[in-house]
C-alpha positions in Angstrom: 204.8 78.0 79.7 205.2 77.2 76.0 208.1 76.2 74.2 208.5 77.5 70.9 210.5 75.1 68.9 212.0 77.0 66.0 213.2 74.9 62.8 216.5 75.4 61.5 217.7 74.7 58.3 220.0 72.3 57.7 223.6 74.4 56.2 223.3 73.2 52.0 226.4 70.9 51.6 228.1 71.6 48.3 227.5 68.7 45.9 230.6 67.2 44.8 230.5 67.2 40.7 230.3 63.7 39.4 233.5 62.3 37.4 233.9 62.5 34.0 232.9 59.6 31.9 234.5 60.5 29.2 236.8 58.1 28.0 235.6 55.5 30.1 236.0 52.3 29.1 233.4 49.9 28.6 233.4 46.4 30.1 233.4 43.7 27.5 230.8 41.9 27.0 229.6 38.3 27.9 230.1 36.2 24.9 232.4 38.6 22.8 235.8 37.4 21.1 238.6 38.3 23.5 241.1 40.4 21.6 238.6 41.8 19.0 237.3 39.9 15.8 240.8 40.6 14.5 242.3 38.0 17.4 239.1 35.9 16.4 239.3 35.3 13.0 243.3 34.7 13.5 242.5 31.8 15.7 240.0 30.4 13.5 242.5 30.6 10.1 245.0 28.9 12.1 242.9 25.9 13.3 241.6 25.8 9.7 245.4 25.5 8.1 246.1 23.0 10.9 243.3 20.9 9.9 244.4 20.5 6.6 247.0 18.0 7.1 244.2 15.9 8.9 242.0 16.0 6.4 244.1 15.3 3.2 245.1 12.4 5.5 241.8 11.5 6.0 240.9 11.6 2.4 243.4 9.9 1.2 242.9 7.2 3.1 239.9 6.2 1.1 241.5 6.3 -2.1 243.1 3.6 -4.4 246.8 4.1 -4.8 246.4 4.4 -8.2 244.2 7.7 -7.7 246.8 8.9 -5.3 250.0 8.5 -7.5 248.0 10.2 -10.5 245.6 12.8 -8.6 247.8 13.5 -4.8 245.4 15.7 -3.8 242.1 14.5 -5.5 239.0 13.2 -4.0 237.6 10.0 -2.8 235.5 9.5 -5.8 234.3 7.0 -5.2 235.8 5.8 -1.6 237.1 2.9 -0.9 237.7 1.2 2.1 239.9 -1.9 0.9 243.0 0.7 2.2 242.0 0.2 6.0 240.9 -3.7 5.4 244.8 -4.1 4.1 246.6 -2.2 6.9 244.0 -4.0 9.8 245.1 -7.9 8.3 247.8 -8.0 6.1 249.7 -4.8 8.4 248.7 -6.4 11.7 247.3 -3.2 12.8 244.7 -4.9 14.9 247.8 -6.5 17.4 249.6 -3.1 17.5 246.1 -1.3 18.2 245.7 -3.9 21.1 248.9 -3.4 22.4 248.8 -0.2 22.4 245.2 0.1 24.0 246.4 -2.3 27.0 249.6 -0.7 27.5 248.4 2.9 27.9 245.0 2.3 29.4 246.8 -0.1 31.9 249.7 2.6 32.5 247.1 5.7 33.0 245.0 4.1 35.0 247.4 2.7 37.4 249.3 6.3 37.4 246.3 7.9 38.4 245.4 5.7 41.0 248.6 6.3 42.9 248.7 9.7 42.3 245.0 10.4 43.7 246.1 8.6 46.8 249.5 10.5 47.2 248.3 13.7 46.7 245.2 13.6 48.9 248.0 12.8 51.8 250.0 15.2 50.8 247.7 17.8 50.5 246.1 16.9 53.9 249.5 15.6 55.8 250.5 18.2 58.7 253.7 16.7 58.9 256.9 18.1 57.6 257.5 14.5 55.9 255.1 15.2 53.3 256.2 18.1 52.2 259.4 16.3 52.3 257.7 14.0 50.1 256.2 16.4 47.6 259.7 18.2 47.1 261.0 14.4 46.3 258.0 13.6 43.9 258.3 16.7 42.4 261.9 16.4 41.6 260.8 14.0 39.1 259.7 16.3 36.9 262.9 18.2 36.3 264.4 14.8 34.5 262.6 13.9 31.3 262.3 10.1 31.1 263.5 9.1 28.2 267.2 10.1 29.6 266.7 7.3 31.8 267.0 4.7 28.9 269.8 2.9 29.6 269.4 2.2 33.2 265.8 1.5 32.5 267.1 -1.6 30.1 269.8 -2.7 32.7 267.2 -2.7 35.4 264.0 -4.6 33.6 267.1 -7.1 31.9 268.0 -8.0 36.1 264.2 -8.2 36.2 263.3 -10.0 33.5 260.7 -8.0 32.0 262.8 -7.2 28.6 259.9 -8.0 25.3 257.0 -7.9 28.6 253.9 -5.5 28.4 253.8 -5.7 31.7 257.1 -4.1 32.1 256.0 -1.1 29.7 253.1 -0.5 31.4 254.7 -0.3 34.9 257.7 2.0 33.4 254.7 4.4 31.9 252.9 4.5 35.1 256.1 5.3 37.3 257.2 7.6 34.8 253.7 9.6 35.4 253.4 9.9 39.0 255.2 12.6 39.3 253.1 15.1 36.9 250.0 13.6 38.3 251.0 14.4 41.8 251.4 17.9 41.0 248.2 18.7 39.3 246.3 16.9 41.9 248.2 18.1 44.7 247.3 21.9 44.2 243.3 20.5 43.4 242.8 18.8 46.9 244.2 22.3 48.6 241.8 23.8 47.2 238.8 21.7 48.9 237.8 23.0 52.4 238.6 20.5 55.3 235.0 21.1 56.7 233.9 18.7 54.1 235.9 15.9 55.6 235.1 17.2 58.9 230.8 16.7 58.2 231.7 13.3 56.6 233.6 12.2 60.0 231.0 13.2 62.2 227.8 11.2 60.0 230.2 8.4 60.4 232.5 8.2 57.5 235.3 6.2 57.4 238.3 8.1 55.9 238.8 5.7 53.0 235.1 6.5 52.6 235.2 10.4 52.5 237.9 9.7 50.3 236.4 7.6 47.7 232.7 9.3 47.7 233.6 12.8 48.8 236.9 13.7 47.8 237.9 12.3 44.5 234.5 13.2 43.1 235.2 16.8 43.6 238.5 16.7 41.7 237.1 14.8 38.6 238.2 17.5 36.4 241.6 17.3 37.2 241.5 13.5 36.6 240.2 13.8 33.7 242.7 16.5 32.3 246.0 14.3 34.5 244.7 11.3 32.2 244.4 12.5 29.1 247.8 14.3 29.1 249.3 11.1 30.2 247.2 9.1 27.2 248.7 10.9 24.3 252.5 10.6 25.1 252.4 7.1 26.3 250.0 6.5 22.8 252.3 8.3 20.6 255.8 6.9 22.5 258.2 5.4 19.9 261.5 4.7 22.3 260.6 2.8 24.8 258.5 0.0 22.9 261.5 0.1 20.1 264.1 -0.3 22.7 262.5 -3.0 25.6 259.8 -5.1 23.0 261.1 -7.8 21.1 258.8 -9.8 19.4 256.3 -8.1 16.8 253.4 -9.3 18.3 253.8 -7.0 21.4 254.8 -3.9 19.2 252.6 -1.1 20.1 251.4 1.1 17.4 254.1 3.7 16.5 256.7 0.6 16.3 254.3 -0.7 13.8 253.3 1.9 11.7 257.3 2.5 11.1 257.4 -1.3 10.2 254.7 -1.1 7.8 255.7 1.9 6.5 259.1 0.6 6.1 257.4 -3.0 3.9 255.1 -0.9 2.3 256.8 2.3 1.3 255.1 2.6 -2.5 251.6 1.6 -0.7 250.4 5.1 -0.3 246.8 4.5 0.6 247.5 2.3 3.0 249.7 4.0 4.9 247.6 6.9 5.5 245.1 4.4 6.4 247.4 3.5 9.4 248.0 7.1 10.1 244.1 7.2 10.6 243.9 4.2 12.6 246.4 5.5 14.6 245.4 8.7 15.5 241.7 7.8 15.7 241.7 7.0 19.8 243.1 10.5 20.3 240.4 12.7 18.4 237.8 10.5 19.7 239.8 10.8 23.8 239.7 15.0 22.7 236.2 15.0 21.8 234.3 13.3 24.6 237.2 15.1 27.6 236.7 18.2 26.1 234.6 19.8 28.6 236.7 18.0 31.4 239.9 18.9 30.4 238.6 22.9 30.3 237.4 22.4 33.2 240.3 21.2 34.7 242.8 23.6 32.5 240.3 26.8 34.1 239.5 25.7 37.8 240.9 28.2 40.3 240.9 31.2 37.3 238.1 33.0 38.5 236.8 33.1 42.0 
C-alpha cells in the first residue's frame, strides 16, 4: 500500500507594512558638538573672554612699570623679567610660596588619607553604625567652615597652635574630610565585592586588598577629591589672616595683600605676584585634567 503524501501550502501571512521613517531622527554622531555649532562656538567665545584677564595678567607681568602707566594694555616689547626677581626677594614671595606649598600639600594629603580609609568602611560596613557614621560625616557638609572661626581660635589658643603651620594644616584637613568622604563613599559602592572576595582567597590580607586592589581602582576620584581640596585651601585668605602671626609663616594670599598693600604704585610687580600665585593651579589643572574628567564622568554611562 502507498501513501500519497500531498503538500500543502502554507496559508500567505499578510506582511505587516514597515513604519514610516519619515521624520525620524537621526542619532548624533561620535565626535559632534552637543547642542549644535551654535552651543559650540558659544562655549568657545566664553573661554576666550575669560582668558583675557589671564593673559593681560600675564603680559603685564613682563613689562616695566613705566610701559604699564603709559601703554596699560601694551605689549612686552621687549620683556622683562626684573618684575618677578623683585616680588620673589624684595616681596618675600619665595616664604609665602613655601608656606603655602606645605600647608596645602600637607592638608590634602592627610585629608585624603583619612577619607580613603573611612569610606572604604563605610562603603563595605554591614552594620547600622556606619551608616550612622556616614549620616554624621556628612552632616559636615551642611556647615561651611569658615562660620566656625571663632571657636576654631578659642580652641587652637587652649592648644597652643595660634601663629603654627601645623595647626592650619590640621584645620584644612579636618575641614575636608567630610567632602572627601562623600565622593569616595559613592566610588567604593560601586566596586563589586568579588574582587575582594578573589583577593581573600589568593591570600590577601585586607589591608592588602585595600592598598593594591581597592584604592587603585578609585584613582580618579582621588585625583578629582584632591584637586578640589587644593584650590580652596591655596586660595584661603581667613584662616591664615586670622590664626598666623608672624610674616614668615604667611601663606600666599596673606602676602600678596601685604605687598600689594607696600607696593600699591608698583604695577608690574604686583601682577608678577598674581602670576606666581596662580601658577601651581594652572599647572595642578593641566596635568589632572584627564583625572578629574574621569572622576567628574564615572558612573554617567554604563
Amino acid at each position: 500500500m502507498t501513501t500519497v503524501i500531498v503538500p500543502t501550502e502554507a496559508a500567505e501571512q499578510p506582511v505587516a507594512p514597515r513604519p514610516a521613517t519619515r521624520g525620524r531622527r537621526r542619532p548624533p554622531r561620535a565626535g559632534a558638538p552637543v547642542g549644535g555649532a551654535g552651543a559650540s562656538l558659544l562655549l568657545w567665545g566664553y573661554a576666550a573672554l575669560a582668558l583675557v584677564p589671564l593673559l593681560l595678567m600675564l603680559s603685564n607681568s613682563f613689562r616695566s612699570n613705566a610701559d604699564l602707566i603709559t601703554d596699560p594694555l601694551g605689549l612686552p616689547t621687549p620683556p622683562t623679567t626684573a618684575s618677578y626677581v623683585e616680588a620673589w626677594t624684595t616681596g618675600n614671595f619665595a616664604t609665602y610660596f613655601g608656606n603655602s606649598l606645605l600647608v596645602t600639600v600637607g592638608a590634602v594629603l592627610i585629608s585624603t588619607a583619612v577619607a580613603t580609609m573611612a569610606a572604604y568602611a563605610i562603603a563595605r560596613g554591614r552594620s547600622r553604625i556606619f551608616r550612622w557614621l556616614e549620616a554624621l560625616f556628612l552632616s559636615g557638609l551642611m556647615l561651611p567652615i569658615h562660620l566656625a572661626i571663632l571657636p576654631i581660635f578659642y580652641l587652637f589658643d587652649g592648644l597652643g597652635l595660634i601663629d603654627s603651620r601645623l595647626g592650619l594644616v590640621l584645620m584644612y584637613a579636618a575641614s575636608g574630610v567630610p567632602f572627601s568622604i562623600f565622593v569616595l563613599t559613592t566610588f567604593f559602592r560601586q566596586l563589586p565585592e568579588e574582587l575582594e572576595e578573589a583577593a581573600a582567597l589568593d591570600g590577601a590580607s585586607p589591608w592588602q586588598t585595600f592598598t593594591r586592589i581597592m584604592v587603585p581602582l578609585v584613582r580618579p576620584a582621588l585625583a578629582t577629591v584632591a584637586v578640589f581640596r587644593f584650590v580652596p585651601i591655596w586660595n584661603d585668605f581667613l584662616f591664615p589672616l586670622v590664626l598666623l602671626r608672624n610674616e614668615e609663616k604667611y601663606t600666599l594670599p596673606v602676602g600678596l595683600t601685604n605687598f600689594f598693600g607696600e607696593n600699591a604704585t608698583n604695577y608690574s610687580a604686583v601682577f608678577a605676584g598674581l602670576v606666581i600665585t596662580t601658577i601651581p593651579l594652572v599647572v595642578l589643572f593641566l596635568v589632572a585634567t584627564k583625572q578629574i574628567v574621569a572622576g567628574l564622568t564615572a558612573g554617567m554611562a554604563k
